[in-house]
N, CA, C and O atoms as a Tinker XYZ file with bonds, in Angstrom:
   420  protein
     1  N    179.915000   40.433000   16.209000    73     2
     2  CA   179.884000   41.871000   16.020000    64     1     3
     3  C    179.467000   42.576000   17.324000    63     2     4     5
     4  O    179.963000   43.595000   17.803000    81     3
     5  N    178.524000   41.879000   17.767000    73     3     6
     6  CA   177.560000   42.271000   18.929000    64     5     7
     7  C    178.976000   42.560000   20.077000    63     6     8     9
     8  O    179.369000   43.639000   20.520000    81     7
     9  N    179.465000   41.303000   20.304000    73     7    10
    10  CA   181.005000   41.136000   21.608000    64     9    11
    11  C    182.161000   42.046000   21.094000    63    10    12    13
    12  O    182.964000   42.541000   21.884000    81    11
    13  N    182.216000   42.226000   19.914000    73    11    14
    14  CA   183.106000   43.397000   19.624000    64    13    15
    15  C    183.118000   44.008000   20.150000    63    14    16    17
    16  O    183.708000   44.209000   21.212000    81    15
    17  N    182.045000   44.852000   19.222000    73    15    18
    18  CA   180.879000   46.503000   20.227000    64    17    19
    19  C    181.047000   46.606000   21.859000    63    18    20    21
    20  O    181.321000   47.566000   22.579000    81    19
    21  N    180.864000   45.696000   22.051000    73    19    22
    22  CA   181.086000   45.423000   24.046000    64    21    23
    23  C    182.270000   46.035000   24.066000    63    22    24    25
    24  O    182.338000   47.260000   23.960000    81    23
    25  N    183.378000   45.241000   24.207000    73    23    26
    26  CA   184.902000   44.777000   24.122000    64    25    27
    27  C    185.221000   46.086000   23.946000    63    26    28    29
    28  O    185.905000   46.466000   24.897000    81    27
    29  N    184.995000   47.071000   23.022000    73    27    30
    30  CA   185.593000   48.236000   22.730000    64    29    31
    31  C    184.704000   49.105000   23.765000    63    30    32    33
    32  O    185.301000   49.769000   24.613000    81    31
    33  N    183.566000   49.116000   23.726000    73    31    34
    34  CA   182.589000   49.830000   25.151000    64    33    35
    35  C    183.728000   49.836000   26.228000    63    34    36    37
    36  O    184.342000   50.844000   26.577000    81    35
    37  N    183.917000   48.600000   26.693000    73    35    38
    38  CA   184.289000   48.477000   27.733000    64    37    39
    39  C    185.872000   49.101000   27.820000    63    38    40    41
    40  O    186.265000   49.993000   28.572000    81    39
    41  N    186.457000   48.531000   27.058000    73    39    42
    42  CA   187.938000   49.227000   26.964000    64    41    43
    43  C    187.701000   50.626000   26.952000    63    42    44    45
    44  O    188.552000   51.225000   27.609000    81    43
    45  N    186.611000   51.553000   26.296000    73    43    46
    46  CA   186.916000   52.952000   26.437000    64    45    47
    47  C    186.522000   53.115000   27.529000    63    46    48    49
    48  O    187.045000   54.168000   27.894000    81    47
    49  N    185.684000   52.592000   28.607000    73    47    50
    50  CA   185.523000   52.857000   29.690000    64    49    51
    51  C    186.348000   52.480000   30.593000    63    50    52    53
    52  O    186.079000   52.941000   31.702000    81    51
    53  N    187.299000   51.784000   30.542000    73    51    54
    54  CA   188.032000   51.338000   31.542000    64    53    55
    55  C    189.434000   52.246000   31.487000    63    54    56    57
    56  O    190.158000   52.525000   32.442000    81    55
    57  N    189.627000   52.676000   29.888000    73    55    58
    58  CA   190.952000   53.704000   29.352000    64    57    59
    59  C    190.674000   54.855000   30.180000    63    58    60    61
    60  O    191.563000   55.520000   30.713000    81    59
    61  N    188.648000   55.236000   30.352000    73    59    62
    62  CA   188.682000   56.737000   30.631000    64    61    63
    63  C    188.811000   56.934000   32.417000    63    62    64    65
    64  O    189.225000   57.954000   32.968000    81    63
    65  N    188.478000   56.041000   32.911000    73    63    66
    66  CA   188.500000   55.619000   34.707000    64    65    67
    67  C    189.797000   55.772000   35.042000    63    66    68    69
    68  O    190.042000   56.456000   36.036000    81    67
    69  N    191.105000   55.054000   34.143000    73    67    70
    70  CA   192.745000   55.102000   34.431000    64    69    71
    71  C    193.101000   56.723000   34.360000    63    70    72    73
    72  O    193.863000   57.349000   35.097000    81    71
    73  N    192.117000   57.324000   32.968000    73    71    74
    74  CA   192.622000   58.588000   33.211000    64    73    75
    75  C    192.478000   59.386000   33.973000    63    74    76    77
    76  O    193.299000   60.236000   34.320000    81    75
    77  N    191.125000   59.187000   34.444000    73    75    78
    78  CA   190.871000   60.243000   35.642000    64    77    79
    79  C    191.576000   60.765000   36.467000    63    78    80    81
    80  O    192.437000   59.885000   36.467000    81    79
    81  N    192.043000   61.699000   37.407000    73    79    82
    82  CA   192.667000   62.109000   38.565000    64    81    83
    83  C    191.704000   61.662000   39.533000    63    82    84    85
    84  O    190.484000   61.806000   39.610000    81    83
    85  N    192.744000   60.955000   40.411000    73    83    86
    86  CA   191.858000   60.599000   41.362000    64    85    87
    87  C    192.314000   61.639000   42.658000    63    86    88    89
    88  O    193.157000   62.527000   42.535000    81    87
    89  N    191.755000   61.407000   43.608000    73    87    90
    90  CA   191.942000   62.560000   44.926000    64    89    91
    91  C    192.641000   61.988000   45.757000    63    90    92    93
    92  O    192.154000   60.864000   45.881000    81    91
    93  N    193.829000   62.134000   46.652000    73    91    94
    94  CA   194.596000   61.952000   47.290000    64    93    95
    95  C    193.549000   61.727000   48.606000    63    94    96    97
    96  O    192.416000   62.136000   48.858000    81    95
    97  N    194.618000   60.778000   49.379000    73    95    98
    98  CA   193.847000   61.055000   51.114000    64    97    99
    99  C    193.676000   62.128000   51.958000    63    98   100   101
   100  O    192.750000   62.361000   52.735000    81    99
   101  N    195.469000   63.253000   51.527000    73    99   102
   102  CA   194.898000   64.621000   51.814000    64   101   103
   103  C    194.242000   65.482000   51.353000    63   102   104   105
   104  O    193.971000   66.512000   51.970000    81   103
   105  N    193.802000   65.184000   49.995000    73   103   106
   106  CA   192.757000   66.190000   49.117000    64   105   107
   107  C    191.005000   65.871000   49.549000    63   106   108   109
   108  O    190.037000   66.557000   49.219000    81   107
   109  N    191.010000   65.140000   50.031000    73   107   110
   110  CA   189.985000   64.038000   50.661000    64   109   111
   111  C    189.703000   64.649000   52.121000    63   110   112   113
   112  O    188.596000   65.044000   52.488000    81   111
   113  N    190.706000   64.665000   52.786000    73   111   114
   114  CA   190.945000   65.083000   54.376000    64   113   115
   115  C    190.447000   66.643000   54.258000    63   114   116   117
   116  O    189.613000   67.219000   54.956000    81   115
   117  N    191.096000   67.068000   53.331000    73   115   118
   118  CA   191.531000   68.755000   53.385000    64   117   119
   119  C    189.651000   69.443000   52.754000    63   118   120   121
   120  O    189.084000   70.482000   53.093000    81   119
   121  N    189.355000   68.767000   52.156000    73   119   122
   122  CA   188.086000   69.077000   51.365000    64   121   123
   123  C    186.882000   68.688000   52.521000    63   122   124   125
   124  O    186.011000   69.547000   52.663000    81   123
   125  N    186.794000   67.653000   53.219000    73   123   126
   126  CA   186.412000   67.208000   54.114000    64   125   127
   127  C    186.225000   68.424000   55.296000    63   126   128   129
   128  O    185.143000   68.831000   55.718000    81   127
   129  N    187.835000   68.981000   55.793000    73   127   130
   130  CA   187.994000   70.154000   56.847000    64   129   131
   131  C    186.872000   71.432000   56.176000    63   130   132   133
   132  O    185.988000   71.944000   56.862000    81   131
   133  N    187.138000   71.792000   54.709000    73   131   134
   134  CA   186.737000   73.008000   54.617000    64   133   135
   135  C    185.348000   72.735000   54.647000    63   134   136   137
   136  O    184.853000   73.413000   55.548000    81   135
   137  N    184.188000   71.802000   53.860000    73   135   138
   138  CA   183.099000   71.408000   54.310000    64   137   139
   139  C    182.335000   72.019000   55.754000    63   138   140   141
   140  O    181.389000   72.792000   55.905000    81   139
   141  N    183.241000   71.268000   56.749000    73   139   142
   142  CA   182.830000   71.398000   58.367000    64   141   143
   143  C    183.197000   72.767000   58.728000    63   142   144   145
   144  O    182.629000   73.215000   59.724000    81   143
   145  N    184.152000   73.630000   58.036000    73   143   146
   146  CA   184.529000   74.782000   58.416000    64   145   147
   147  C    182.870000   75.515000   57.923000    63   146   148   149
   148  O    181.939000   75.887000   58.637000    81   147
   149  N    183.020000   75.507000   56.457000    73   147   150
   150  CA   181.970000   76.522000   55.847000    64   149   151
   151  C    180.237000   76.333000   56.739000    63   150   152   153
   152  O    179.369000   77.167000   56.997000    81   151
   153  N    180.337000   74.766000   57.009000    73   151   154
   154  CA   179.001000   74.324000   57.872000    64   153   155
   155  C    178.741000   74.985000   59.444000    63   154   156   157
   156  O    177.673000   75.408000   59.887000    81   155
   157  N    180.053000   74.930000   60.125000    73   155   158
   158  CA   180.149000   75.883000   61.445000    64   157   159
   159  C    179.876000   77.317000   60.876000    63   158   160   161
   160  O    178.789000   77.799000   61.194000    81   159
   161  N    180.530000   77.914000   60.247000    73   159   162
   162  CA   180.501000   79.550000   59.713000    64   161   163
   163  C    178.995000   79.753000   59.581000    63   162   164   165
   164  O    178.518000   80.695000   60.213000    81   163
   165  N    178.247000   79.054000   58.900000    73   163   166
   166  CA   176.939000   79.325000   58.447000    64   165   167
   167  C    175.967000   78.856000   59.146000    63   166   168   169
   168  O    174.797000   79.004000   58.792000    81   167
   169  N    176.326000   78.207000   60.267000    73   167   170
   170  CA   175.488000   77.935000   61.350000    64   169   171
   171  C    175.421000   78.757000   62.684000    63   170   172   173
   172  O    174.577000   78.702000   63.578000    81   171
   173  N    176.643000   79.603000   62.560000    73   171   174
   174  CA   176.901000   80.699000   63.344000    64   173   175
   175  C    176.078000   82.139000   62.800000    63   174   176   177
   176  O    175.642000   83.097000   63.437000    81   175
   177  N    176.080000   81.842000   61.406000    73   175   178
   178  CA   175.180000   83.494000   61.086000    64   177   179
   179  C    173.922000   83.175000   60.754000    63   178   180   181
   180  O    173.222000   84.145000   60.463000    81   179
   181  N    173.401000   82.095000   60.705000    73   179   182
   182  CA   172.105000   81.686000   60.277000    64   181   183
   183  C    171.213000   82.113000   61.477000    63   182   184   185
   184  O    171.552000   81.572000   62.529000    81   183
   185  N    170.117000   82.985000   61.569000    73   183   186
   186  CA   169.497000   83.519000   62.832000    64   185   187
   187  C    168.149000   82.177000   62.662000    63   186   188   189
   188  O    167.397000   81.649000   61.843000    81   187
   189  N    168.655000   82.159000   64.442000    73   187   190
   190  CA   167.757000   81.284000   65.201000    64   189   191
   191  C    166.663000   81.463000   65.516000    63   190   192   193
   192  O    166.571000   82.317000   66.397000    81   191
   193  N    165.578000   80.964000   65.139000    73   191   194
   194  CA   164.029000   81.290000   65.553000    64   193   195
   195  C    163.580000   79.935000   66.904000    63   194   196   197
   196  O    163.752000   78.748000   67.180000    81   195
   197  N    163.167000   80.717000   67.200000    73   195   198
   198  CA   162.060000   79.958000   68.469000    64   197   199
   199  C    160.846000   79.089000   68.049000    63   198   200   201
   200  O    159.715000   79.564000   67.938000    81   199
   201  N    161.131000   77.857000   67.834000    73   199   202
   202  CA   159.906000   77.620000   67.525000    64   201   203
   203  C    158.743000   77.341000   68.912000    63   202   204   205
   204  O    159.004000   77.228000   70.110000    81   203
   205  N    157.404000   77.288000   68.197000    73   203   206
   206  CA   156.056000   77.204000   69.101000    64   205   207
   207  C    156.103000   75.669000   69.372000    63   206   208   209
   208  O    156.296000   74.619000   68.759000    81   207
   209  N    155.676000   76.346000   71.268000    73   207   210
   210  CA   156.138000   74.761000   72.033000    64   209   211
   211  C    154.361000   74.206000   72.056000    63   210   212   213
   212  O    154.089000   73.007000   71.995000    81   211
   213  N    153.541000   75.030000   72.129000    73   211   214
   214  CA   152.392000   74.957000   72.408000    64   213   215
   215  C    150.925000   75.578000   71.042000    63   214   216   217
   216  O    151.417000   75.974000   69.986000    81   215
   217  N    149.927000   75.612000   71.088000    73   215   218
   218  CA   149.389000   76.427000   70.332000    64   217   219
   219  C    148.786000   78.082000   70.928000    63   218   220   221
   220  O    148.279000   78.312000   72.026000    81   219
   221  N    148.981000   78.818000   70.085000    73   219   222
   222  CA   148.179000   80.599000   70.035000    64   221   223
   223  C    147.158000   80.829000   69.645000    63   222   224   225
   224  O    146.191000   81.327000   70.223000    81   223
   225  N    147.394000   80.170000   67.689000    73   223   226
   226  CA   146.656000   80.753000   66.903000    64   225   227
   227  C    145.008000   80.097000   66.852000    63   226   228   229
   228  O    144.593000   78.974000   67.137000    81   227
   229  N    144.413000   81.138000   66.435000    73   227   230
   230  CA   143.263000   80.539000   66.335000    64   229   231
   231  C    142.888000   80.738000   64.520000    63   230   232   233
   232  O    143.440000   81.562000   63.791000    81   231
   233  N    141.667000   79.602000   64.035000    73   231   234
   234  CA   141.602000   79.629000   62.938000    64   233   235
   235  C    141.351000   80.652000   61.988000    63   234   236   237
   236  O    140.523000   81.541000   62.190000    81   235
   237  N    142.072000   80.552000   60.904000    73   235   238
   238  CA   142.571000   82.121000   59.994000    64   237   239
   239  C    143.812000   82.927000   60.555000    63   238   240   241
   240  O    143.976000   84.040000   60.055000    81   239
   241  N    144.788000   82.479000   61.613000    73   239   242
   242  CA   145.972000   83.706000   62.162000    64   241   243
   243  C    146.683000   82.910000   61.303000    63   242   244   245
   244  O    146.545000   81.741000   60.946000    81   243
   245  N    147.819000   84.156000   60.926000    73   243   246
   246  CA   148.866000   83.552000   60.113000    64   245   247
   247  C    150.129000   82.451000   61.096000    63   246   248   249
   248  O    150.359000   82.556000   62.301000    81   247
   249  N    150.430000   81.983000   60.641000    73   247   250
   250  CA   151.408000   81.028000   61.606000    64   249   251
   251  C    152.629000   80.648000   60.598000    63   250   252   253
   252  O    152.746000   80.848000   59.389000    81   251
   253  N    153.543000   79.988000   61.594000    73   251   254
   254  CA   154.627000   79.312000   60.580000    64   253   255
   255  C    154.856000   77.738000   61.093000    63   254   256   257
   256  O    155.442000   76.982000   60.318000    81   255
   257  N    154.485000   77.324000   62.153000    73   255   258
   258  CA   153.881000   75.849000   62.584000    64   257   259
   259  C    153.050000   75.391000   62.713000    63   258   260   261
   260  O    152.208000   76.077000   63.292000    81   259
   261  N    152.606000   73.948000   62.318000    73   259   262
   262  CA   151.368000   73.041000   63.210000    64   261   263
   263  C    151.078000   73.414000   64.595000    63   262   264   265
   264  O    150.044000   73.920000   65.031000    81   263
   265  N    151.915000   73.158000   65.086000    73   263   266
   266  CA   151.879000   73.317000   66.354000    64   265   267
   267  C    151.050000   74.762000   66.669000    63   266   268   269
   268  O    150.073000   74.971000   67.389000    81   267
   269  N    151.675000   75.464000   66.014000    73   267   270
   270  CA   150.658000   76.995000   66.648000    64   269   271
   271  C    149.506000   77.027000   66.791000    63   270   272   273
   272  O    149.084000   77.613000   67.788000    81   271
   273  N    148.518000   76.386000   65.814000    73   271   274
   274  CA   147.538000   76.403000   65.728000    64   273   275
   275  C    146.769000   75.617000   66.202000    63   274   276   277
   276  O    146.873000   74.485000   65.728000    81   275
   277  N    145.573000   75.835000   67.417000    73   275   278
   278  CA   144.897000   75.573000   68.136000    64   277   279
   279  C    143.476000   74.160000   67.578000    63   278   280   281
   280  O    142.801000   74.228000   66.551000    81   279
   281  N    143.440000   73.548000   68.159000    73   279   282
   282  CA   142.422000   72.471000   67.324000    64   281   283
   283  C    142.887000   71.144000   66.630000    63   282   284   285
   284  O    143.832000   70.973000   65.859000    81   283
   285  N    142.008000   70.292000   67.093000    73   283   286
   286  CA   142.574000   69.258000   66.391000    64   285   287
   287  C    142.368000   68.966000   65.034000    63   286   288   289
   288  O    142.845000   67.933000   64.562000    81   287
   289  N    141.595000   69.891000   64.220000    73   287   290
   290  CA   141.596000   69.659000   62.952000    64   289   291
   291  C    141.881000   70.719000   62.035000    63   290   292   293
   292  O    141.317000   71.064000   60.997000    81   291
   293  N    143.395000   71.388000   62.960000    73   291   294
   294  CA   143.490000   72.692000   62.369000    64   293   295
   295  C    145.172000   72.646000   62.208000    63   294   296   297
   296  O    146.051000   72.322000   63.006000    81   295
   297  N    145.216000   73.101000   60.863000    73   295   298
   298  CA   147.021000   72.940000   60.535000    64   297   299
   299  C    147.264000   74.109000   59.700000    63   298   300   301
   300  O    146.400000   74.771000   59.126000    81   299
   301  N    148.710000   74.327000   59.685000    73   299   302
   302  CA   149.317000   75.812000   59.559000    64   301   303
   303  C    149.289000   75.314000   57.722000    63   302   304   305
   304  O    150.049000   74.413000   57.370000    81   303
   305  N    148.498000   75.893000   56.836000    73   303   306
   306  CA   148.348000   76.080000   55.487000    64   305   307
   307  C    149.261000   76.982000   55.142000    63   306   308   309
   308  O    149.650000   77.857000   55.915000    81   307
   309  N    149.703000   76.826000   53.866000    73   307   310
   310  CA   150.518000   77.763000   53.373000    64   309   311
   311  C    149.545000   77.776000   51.787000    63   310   312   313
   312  O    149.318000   76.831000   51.032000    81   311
   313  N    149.052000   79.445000   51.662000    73   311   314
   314  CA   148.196000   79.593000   50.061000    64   313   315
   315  C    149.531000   80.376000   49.657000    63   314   316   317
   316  O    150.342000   80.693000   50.526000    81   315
   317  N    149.742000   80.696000   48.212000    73   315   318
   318  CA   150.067000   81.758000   47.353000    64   317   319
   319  C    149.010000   82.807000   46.981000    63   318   320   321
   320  O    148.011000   82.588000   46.296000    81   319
   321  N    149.411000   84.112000   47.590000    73   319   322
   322  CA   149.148000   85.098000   46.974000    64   321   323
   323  C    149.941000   85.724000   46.029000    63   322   324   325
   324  O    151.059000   86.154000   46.313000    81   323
   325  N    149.297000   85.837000   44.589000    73   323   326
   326  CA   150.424000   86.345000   43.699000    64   325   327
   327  C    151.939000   85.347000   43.764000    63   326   328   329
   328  O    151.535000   84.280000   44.227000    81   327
   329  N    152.751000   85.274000   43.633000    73   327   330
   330  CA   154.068000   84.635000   44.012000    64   329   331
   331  C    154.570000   84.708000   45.539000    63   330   332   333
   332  O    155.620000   84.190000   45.918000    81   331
   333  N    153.707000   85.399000   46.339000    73   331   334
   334  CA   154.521000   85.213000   47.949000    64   333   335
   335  C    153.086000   84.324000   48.442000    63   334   336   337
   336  O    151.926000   84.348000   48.034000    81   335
   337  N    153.782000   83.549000   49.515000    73   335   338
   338  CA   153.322000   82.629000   50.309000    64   337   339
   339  C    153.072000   83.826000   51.419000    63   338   340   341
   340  O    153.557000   84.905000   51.760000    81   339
   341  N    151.901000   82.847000   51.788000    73   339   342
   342  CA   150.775000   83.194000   52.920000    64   341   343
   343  C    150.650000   81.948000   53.728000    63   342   344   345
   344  O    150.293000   80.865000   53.264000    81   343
   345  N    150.934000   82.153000   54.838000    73   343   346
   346  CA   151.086000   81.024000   56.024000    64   345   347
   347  C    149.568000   81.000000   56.916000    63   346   348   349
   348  O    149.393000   82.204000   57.100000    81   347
   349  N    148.722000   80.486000   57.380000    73   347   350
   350  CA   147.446000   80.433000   58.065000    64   349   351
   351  C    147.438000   79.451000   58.379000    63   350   352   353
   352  O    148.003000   78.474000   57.886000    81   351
   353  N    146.238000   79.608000   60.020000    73   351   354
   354  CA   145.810000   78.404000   60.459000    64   353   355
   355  C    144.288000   77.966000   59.739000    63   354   356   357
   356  O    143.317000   78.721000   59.787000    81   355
   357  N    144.264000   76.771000   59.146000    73   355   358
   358  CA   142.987000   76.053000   58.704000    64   357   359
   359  C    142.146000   75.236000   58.602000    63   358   360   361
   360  O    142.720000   74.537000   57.768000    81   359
   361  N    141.556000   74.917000   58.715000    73   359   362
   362  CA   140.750000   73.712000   58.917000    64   361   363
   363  C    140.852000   72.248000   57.815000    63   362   364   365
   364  O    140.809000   72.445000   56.600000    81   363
   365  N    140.949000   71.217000   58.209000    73   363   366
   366  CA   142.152000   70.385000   57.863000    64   365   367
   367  C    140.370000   69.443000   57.469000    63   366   368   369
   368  O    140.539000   68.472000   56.731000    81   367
   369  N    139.296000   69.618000   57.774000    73   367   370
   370  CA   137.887000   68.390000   57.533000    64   369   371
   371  C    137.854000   69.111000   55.941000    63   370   372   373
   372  O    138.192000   70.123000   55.326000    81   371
   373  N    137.180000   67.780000   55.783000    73   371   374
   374  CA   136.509000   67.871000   54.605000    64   373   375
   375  C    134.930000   67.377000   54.714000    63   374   376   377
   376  O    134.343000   66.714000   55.569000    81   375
   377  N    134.413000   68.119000   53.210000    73   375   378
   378  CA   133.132000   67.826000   53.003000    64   377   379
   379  C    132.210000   66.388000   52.694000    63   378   380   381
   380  O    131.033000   66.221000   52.371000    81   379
   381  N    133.295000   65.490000   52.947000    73   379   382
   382  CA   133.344000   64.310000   53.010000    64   381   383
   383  C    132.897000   63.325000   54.361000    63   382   384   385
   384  O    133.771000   62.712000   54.974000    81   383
   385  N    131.886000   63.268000   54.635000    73   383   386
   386  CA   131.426000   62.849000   56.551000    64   385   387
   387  C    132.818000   61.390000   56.574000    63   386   388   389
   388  O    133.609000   61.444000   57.515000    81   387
   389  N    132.970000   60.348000   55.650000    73   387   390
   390  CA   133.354000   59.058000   55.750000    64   389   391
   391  C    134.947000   59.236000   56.400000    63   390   392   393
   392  O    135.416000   58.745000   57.426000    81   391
   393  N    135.703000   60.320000   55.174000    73   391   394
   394  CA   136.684000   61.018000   55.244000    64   393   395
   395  C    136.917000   61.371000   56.430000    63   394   396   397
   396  O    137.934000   60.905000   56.942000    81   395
   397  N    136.177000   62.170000   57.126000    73   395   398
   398  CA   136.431000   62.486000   58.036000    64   397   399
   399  C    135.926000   62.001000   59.399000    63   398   400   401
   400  O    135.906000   62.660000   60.438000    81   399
   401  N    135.621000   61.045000   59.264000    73   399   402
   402  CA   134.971000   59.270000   60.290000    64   401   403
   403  C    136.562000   58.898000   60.598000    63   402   404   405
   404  O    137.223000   59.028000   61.628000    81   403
   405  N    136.916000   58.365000   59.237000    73   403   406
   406  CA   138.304000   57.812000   58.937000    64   405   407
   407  C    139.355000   58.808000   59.618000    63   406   408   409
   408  O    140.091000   58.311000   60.470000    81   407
   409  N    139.457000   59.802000   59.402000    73   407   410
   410  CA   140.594000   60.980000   59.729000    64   409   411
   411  C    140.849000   60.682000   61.662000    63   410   412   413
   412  O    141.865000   60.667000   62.358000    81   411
   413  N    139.605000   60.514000   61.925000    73   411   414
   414  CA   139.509000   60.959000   63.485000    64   413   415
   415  C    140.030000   59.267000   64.122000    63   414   416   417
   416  O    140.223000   59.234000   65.338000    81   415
   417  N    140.145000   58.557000   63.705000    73   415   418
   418  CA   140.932000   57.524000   64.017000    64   417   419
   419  C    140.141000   56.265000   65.096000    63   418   420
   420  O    140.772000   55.269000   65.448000    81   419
């Protein structure tokens, strides 16, 4: 009963794979082109930011990189206020001395 059950599993799966449409090499090619088209287009209007080569901020400035922020135990936090994000530089120790034995390497 059990190899039946299979046997017919399998036949409807193998009936529904024949039916499928499959995609041609040029539907393949052609889908492929528009991909790389839409990826150039939107890489052309997508505005470019500068990112920070060095650090500015000092602890509490808002930032949008690690990098900005000055200190070695200081990284660009992101809190929620209300539903919008708030970007800051913060202090990355904890109240933990071992933790932060361990952290410093």
């Amino acid at each position: 009963m059990k190899l039946l059950h299979s046997f017919v599993v399998i036949t409807v799966l193998v009936a529904v794979a024949v039916a499928l449409p499959s995609k041609t090499k040029e539907e393949i090619v052609a889908e492929r082109d528009q991909l790389v088209e839409d990826l150039v287009q939107y890489q052309e209007e997508a505005p470019l930011r500068k990112r920070a080569e060095q650090c500015s901020k000092k602890l509490g400035e808002q930032c949008d990189y690690h990098c900005e922020c000055c200190g070695a135990t200081v990284a660009c936090d992101t809190v929620y206020v209300g539903d919008k994000p708030y970007s800051r530089c913060s202090d990355k120790t904890s109240d933990n001395g071992a933790l932060n034995t361990a952290g410093k390497g």
